[in-house]
PyMOL CGO cylinders between C-alpha atoms (Angstrom):
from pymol import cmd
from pymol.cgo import CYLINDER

trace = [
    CYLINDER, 36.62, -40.53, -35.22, 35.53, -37.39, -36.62, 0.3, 1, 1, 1, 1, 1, 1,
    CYLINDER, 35.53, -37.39, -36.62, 32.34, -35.98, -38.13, 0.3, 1, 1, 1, 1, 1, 1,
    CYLINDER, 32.34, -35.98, -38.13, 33.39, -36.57, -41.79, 0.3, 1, 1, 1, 1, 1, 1,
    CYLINDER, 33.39, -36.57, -41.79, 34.50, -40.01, -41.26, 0.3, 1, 1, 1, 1, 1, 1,
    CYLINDER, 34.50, -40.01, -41.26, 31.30, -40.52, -39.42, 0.3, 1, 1, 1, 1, 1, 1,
    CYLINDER, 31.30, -40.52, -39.42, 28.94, -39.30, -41.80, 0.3, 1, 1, 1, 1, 1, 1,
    CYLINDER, 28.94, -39.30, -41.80, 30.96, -40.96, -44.45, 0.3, 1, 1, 1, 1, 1, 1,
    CYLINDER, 30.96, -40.96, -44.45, 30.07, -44.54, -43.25, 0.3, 1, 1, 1, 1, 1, 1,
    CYLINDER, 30.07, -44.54, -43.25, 26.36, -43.51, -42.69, 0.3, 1, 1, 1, 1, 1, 1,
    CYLINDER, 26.36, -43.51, -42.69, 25.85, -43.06, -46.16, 0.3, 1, 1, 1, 1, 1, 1,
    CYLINDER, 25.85, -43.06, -46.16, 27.17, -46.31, -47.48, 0.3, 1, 1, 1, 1, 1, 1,
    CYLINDER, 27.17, -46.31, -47.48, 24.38, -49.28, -47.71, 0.3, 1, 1, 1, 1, 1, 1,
    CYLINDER, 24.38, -49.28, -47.71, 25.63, -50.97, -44.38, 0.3, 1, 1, 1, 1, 1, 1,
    CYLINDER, 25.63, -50.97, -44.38, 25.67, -47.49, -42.95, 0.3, 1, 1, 1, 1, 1, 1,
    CYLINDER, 25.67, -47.49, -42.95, 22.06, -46.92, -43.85, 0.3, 1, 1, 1, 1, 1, 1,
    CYLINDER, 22.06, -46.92, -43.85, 21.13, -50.87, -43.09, 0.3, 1, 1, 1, 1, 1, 1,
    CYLINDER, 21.13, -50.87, -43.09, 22.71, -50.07, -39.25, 0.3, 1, 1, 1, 1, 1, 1,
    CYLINDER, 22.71, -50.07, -39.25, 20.68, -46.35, -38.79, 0.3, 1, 1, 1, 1, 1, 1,
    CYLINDER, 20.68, -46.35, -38.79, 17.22, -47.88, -39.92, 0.3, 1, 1, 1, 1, 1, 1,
    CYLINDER, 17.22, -47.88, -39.92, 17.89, -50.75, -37.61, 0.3, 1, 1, 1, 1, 1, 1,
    CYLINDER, 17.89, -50.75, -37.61, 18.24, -48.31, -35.31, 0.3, 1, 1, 1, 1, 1, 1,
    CYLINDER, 18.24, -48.31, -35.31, 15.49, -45.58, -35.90, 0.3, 1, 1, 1, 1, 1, 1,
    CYLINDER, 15.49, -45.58, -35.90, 13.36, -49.36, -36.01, 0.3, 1, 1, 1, 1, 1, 1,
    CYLINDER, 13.36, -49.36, -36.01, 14.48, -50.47, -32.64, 0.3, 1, 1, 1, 1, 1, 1,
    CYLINDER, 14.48, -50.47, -32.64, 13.90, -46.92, -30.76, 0.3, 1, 1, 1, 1, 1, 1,
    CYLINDER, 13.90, -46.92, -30.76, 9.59, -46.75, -32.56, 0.3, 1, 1, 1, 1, 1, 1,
    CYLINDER, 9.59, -46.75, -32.56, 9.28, -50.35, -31.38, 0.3, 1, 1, 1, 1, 1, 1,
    CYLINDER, 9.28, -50.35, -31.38, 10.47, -49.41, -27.55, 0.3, 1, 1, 1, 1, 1, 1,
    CYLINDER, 10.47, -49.41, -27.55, 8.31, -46.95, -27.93, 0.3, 1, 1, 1, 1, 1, 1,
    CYLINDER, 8.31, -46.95, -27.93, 5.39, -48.46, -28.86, 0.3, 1, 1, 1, 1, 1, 1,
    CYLINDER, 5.39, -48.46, -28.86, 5.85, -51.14, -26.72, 0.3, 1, 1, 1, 1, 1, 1,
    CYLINDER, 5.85, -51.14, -26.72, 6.04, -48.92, -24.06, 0.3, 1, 1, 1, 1, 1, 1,
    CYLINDER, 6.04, -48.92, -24.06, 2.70, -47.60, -24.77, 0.3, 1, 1, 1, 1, 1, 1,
    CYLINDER, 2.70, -47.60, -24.77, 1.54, -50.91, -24.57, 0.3, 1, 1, 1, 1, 1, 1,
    CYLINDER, 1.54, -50.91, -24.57, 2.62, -51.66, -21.23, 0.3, 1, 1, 1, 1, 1, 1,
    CYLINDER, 2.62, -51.66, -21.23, 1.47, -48.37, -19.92, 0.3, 1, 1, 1, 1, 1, 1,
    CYLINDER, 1.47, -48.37, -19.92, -2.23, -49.71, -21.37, 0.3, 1, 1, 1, 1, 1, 1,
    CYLINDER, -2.23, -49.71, -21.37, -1.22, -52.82, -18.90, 0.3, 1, 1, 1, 1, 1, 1,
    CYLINDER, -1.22, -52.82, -18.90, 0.07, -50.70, -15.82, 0.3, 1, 1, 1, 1, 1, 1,
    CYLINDER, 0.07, -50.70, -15.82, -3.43, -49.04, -16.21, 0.3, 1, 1, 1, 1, 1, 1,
    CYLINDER, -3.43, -49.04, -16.21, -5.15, -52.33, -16.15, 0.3, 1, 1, 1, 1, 1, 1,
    CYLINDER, -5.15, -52.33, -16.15, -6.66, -53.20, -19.80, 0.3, 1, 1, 1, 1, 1, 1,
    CYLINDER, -6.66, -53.20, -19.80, -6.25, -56.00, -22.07, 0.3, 1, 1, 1, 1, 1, 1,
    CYLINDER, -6.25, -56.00, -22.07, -4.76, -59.05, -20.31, 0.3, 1, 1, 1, 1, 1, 1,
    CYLINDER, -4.76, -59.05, -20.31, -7.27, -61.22, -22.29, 0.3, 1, 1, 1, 1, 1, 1,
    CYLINDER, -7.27, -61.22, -22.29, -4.89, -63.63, -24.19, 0.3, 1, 1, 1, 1, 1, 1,
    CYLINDER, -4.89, -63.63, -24.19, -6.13, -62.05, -27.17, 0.3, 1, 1, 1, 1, 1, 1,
    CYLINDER, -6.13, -62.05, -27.17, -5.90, -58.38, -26.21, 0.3, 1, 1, 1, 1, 1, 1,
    CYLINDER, -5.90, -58.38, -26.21, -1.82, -59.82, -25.72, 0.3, 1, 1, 1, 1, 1, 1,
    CYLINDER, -1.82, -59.82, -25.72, -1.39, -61.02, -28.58, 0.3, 1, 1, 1, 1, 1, 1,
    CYLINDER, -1.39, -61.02, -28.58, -2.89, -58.14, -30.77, 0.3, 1, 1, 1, 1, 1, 1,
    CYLINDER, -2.89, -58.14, -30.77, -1.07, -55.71, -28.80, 0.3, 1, 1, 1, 1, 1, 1,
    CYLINDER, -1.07, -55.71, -28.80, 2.28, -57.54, -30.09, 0.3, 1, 1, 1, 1, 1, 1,
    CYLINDER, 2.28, -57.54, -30.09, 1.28, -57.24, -33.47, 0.3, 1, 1, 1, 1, 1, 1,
    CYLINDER, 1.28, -57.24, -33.47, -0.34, -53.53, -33.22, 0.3, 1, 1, 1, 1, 1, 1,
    CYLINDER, -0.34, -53.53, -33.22, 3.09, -52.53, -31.92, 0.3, 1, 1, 1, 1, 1, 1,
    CYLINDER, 3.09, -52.53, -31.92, 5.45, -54.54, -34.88, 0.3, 1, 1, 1, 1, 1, 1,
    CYLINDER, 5.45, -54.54, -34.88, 2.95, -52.90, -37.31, 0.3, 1, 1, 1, 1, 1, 1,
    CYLINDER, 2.95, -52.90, -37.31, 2.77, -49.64, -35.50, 0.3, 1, 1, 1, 1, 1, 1,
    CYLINDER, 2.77, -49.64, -35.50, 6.98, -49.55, -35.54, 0.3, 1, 1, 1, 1, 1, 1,
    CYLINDER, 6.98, -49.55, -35.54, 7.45, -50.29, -38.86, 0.3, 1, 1, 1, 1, 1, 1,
    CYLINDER, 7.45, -50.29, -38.86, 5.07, -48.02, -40.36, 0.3, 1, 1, 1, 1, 1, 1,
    CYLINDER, 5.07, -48.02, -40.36, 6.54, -44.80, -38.03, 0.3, 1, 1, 1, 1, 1, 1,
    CYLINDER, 6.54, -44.80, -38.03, 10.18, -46.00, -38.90, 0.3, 1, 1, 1, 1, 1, 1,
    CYLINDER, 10.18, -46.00, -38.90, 8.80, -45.30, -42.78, 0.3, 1, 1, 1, 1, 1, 1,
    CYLINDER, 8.80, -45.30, -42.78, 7.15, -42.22, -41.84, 0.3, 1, 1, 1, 1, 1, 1,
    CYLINDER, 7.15, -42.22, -41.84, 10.23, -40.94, -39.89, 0.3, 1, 1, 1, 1, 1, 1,
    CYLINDER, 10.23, -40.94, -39.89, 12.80, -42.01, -42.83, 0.3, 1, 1, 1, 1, 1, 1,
    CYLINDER, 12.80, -42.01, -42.83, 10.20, -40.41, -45.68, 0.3, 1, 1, 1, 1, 1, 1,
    CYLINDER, 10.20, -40.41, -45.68, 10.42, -37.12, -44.12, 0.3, 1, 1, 1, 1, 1, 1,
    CYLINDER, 10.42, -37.12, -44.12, 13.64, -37.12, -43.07, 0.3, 1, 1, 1, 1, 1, 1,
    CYLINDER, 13.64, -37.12, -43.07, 14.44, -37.94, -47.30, 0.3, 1, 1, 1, 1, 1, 1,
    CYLINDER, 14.44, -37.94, -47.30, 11.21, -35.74, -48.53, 0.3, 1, 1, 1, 1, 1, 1,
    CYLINDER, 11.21, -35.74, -48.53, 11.59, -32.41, -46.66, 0.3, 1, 1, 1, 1, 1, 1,
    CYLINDER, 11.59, -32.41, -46.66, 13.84, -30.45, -47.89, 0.3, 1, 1, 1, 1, 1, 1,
    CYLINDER, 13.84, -30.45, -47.89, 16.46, -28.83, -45.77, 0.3, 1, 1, 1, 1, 1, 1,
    CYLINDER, 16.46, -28.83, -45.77, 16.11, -25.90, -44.68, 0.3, 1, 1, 1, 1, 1, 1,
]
cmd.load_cgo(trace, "trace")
């Protein structure tokens, strides 16, 4: 598979569909493993703190996969 043939397919819709699914997944790992460092260091196990967490880090991942995707389409290249 070469470059062309690559890039090709990243530019169609399921192309696009697959990289933001992608770029999504990697900001959510990473969030979440911000989270569990806040565990390993020994704050919020409340039931609450949990659950908040889980949402802070969906929210969190979605807005830094539209922050990552608007620059990457804003800025132009150099």
């Amino acid at each position: 598979l070469e470059f062309g043939q690559f890039n090709n397919f990243a530019h169609t819709p399921f192309g696009l569909f697959l990289l933001l699914g992608w770029s999504w997944a990697l900001l959510y790992h990473l969030c979440n493993g911000i989270r569990h460092f806040v565990w390993d260091v020994g704050y919020a196990f409340e039931k609450k703190h949990v659950d908040l967490g889980g949402w802070i880090v969906v929210v969190a991942s979605v807005l830094l996969t539209a922050a990552v995707w608007a620059v990457a389409y804003l800025v132009p290249a150099a």
